[in-house]
C-alpha positions in Angstrom: 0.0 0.0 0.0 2.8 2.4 0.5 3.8 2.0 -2.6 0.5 2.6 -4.2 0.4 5.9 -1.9 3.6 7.4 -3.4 3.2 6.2 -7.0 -0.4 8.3 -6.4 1.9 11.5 -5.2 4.5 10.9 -8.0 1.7 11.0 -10.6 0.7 14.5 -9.2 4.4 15.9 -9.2 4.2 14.4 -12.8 1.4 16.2 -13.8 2.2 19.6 -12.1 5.5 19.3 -13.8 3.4 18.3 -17.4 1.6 22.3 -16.0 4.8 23.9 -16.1 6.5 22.5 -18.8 3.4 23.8 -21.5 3.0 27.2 -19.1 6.8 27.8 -20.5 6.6 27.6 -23.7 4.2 30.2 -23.5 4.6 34.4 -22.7 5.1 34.6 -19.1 1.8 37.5 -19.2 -0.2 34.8 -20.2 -0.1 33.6 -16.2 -1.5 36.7 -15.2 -4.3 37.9 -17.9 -7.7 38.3 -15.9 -10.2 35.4 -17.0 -13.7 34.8 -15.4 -13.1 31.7 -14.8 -12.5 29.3 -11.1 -9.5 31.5 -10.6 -8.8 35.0 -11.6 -5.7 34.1 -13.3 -3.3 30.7 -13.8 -0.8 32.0 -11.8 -3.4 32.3 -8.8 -4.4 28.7 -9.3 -1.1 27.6 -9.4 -0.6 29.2 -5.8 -4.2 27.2 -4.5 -2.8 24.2 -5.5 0.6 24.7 -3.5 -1.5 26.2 -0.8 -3.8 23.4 -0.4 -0.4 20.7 -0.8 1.0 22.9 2.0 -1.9 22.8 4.9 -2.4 19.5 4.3 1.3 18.2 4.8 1.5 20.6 7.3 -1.4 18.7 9.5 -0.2 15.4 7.9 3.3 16.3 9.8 1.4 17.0 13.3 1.4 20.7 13.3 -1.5 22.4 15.7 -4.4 24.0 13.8 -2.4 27.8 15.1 0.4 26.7 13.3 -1.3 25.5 10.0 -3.1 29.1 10.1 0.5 31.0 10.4 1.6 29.2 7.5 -1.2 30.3 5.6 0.6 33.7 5.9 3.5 32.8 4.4 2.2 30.5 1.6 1.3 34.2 0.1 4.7 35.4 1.1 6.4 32.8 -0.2 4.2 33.0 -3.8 3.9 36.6 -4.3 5.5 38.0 -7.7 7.4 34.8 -8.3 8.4 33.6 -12.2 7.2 30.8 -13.2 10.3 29.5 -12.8 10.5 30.7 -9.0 6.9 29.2 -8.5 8.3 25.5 -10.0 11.2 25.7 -7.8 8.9 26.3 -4.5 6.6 23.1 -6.0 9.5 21.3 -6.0 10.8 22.0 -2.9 7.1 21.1 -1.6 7.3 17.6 -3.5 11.0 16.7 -1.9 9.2 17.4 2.0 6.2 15.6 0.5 9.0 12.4 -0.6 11.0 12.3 2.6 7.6 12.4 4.8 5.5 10.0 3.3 9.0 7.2 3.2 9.0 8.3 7.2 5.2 7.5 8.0 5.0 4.2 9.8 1.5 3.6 8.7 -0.4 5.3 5.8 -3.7 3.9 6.8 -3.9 5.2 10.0 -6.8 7.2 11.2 -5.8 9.9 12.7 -6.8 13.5 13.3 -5.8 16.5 11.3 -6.7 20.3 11.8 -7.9 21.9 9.1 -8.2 26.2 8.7 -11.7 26.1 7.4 -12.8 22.9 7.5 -12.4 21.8 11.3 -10.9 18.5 12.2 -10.9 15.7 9.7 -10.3 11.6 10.7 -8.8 10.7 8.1 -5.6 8.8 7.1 -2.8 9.7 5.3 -3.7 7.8 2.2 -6.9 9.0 2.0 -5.3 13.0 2.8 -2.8 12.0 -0.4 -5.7 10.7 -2.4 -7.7 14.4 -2.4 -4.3 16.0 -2.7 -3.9 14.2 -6.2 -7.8 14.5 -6.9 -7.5 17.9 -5.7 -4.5 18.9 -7.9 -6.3 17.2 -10.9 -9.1 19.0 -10.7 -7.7 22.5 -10.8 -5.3 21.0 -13.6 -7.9 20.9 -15.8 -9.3 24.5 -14.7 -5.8 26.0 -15.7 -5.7 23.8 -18.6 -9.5 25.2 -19.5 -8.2 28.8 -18.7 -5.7 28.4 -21.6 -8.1 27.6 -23.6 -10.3 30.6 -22.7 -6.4 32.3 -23.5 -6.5 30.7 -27.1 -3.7 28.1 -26.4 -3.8 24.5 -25.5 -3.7 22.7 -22.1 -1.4 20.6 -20.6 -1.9 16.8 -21.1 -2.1 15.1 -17.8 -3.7 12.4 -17.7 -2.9 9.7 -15.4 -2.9 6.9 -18.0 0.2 8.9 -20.1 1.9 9.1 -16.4 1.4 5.6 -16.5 3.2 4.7 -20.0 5.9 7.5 -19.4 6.7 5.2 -16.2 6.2 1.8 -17.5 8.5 2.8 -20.8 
């Protein structure tokens, strides 16, 4: 089951990564034109992804619900006026605390409880936190990919079955 719990995560580093790969080829003003759309603009979806991968890992890693809120703070600190390239590099960094937790965790199935800002306290385990973390990520994935369209370019492909021949090559 572990493994099955971080192939799930690898697939959504994978896809994010499939994000940033097509966002480059394109003008960097294209992450910040106003859309009416889920988000206001890519780049601010970007950041809700990263945001939502951060509280959660933060609870996942035992931090109090004062703590989670605190880093809230300095998610927008952290995102604020960043490249593209500067917004990649803080996903990654996110994805190598994501890695060296989840090989750590004893138990992936274990119910536990985790603080959540908004949402109260959730019993939940870790697999099932990393499985809406991936649903999560795909979702909004397709919102920025529907944005570019909106924007007149194509989407990123992300689909979990190319993830799966990319690592079964």
């Amino acid at each position: 089951m572990r493994e099955q719990t971080i192939n799930t995560y690898d697939y959504h580093v994978w896809a994010n990564k499939r994000v940033f790969e097509r966002l480059a080829e394109l003008p960097e003003e294209v992450l910040h034109q106003e859309l009416c759309n889920v988000f206001p603009t890519i780049y601010k979806g970007l950041v809700h992804i990263y945001q939502v991968d951060t509280v959660w890992l933060s609870g996942m890693m035992g931090n109090s619900y004062e703590q989670i809120v605190e880093l809230i703070g300095t998610i927008e600190a952290k995102t604020a006026g960043k490249s593209l390239k500067e917004l990649q590099a803080v996903y990654w960094e996110k994805a190598e605390e994501y890695r060296i937790f989840l090989n750590r965790v004893d138990d992936l199935q274990a119910k536990k409880q985790f603080p959540h800002p908004t949402f109260g306290v959730l019993n939940a385990s870790i697999q099932e936190l990393i499985q809406h973390i991936v649903n999560h990520g795909t979702y909004h994935r397709g919102n920025i990919s529907s944005m570019l369209r909106q924007l007149g370019h194509a989407g990123a492909s992300s689909d979990f079955v190319f993830y799966l021949y990319e690592v079964n090559k």
